[in-house]
Structure formats: C-alpha cells, structure tokens
N, C-alpha and C positions, 0 to 999 in steps of 0.2 A: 504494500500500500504506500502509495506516494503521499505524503502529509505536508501539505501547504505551507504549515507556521508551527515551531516549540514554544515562543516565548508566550509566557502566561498572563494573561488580561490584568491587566491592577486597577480598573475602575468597575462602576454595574455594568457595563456594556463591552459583551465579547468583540462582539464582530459591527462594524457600517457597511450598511450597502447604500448605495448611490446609484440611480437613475439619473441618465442625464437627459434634457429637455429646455422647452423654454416655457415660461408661465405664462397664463391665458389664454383665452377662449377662443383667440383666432390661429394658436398652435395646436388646439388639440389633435390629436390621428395625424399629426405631420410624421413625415420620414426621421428627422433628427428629434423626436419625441418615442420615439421607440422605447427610450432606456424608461422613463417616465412608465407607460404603457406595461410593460415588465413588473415593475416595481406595486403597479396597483394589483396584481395579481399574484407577486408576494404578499404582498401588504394583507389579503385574504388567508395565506399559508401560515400567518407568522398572528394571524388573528387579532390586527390590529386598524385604524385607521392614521390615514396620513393627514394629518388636518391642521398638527401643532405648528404655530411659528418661531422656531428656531434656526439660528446658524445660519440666518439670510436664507431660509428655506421654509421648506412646510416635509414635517419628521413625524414618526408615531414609531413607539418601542412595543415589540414584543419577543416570541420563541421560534425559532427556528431550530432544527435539531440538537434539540437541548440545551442550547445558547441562546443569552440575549442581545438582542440583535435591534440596532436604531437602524430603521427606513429613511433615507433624504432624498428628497427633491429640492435643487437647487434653484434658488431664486432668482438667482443673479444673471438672468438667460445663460446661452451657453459657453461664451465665448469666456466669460470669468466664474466660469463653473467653480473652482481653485480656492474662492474666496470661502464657498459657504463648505467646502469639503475640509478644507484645513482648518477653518473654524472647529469644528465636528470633532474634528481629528484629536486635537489640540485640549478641547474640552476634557475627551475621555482617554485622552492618553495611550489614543492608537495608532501604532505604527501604518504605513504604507500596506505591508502583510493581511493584514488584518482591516481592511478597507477594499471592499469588492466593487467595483464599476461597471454599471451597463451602460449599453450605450452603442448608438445607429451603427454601421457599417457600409458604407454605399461600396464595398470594392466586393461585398457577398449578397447573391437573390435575396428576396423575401424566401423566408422561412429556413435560412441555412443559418448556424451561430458558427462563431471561433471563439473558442476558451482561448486564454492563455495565463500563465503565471505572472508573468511583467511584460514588459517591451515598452517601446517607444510609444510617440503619438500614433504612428502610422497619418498623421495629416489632418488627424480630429482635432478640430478647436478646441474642444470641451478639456480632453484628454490632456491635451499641449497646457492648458491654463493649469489643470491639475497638478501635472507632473511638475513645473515652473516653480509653484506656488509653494510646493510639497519638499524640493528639490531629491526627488527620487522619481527614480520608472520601473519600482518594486510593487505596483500594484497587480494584484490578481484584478481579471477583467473577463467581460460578457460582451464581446459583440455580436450585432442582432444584421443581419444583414436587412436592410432597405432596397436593395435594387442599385446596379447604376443609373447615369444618364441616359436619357435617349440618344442623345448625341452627342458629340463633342464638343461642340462650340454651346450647348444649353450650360446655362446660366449657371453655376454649383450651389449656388445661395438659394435662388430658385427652387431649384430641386430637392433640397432635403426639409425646405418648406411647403412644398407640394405636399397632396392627401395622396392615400393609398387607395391604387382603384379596389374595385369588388374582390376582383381575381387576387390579388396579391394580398389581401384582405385574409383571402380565403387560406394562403401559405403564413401566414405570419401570423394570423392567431395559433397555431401548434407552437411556432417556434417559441412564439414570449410564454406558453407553458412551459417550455424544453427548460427556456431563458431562466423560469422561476425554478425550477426543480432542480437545474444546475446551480444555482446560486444555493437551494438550501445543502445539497452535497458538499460543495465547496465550504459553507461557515462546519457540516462535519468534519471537514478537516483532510479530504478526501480529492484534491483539486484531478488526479489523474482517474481517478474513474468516472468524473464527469466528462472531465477530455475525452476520455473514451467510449463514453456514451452518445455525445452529442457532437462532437466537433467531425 
C-alpha cells in the first residue's frame, strides 16, 4: 500500500480538501467550476454543508474515512485561489501533504480524472496561485477533465467559462463521483489505489 503522508495532524482537522471554482451564479456548471461541482458531492459523503464563511471562502467540516476533514470553496475566484487555501492551511497547521485539490482539467475529456501526488501547475491559474502562495508543489491533487477547445484560436478564458453541453453533462456527472470517492481514499491515506482505480 502506497501511503500519501506519516506526519501526524496537530490540530481538529486531519485533512483540507479544496475545490476550485469561481463564486456566483453566472459561474455555476462552468468548465473551470468543476472542482466546486466535486466538492458538493463530497460535501454529501462527509455529511456536511458548505455554507460557513471562512478563509475568504465558504467551508463546512465533517468525516470522511475516519478523519476530519474541512471542505473549501474559495472565494477569491480562481486566479488567487492561494489566498483562501493558505489561509486554511495556516489556520490548522496543515502541511501541503495533507491538503487535496480538485480542480478543471481542459488537456482531459469530460468524464476522465488524473490523480497525482504533486507536480507542477500544468498551466492552471488556480493551481499556479496555490502553489506561489504555498511555496510548495507537494500537493496531492484531482483533476476532472473539462474537454479541450474547439479550436485553437477559441478564446481559453472563454472556454473554461463556457457551460457543459447535455452530452458531456452526461460523462462528467460519473467522473465528479469517481472525483469524490477518490478524494475520500486518498484522506485514507491510500493515494495509489485511487490512482489505480481511476486514473
């Protein structure tokens, strides 16, 4: 069994998951709201609601495989995602390790995820603010594939602001289950047989 993280929690809260997205009502079901979309369907797993305003966000705590576990949705749109994650971080005195990120994917279909342990931005705003902010790229992370462009010259701002047609609709509600089931494996402490299940 491949085990994520040793070091032991020293606050009430084991693990932060973070969805990333941007607030309000003319982002919702956008492409780059994906991680968002994820997280409300943890947020049912972990038998909680996300509604609290904290850490520049909107948070709700509850259980996830026998850990406790803060939900964040960041408020600060996405590009200074960094701010309300470190805040978070900072509060409960949680390493990067112990800090799980979802979040869009435009270089994978609807309905396909990549797990990984760390890495780079790979080019996500959100990601890039985090890692900046954080000064680490030790976060375990969830991306949710969005689709790419239509084309090459279409707009990339545009595009991950765009809604999700029917069809694609239809691939990516499975994935943000997969999205949420990997994430509860992963606070187990189990990062490679989520890899293995879903990626």
């Amino acid at each position: 069994m491949l085990r994520l993280f040793s070091s032991r929690p020293v606050g009430p809260v084991d693990f932060l998951i973070v969805g990333l997205g941007n607030p309000g009502k003319q982002y919702e079901n956008t492409r780059h709201n994906a991680g968002f979309m994820a997280l409300d369907i943890l947020a049912e797993k972990a038998g909680c609601a996300i509604k609290k305003v904290k850490f520049k966000g909107l948070t709700g705590e509850g259980t996830l495989a026998g850990k406790r576990v803060l939900l964040l949705k960041p408020g600060t749109f996405m590009n200074l995602s960094g701010q309300s994650v470190k805040e978070a971080m900072g509060f409960y005195h949680l390493p990067p390790e112990r800090t799980l990120i979802l979040f869009d994917d435009i270089n994978l279909p609807p309905g396909k995820l990549r797990i990984r342990r760390k890495g780079s931005d790979g080019g996500h705003n959100g990601m890039k603010n985090i890692i900046y902010l954080a000064g680490s790229d030790q976060f375990p992370r969830v991306k949710i594939g969005v689709g790419q462009k239509p084309h090459p010259d279409y707009n990339l701002a545009d595009w991950v602001l765009s809604r999700f047609s029917d069809w694609e609709l239809k691939d990516l509600r499975p994935a943000l289950e997969n999205a949420a089931q990997a994430a509860e494996i992963i606070v187990g402490g189990d990062i490679g047989q989520a890899m293995g299940l879903f990626n």
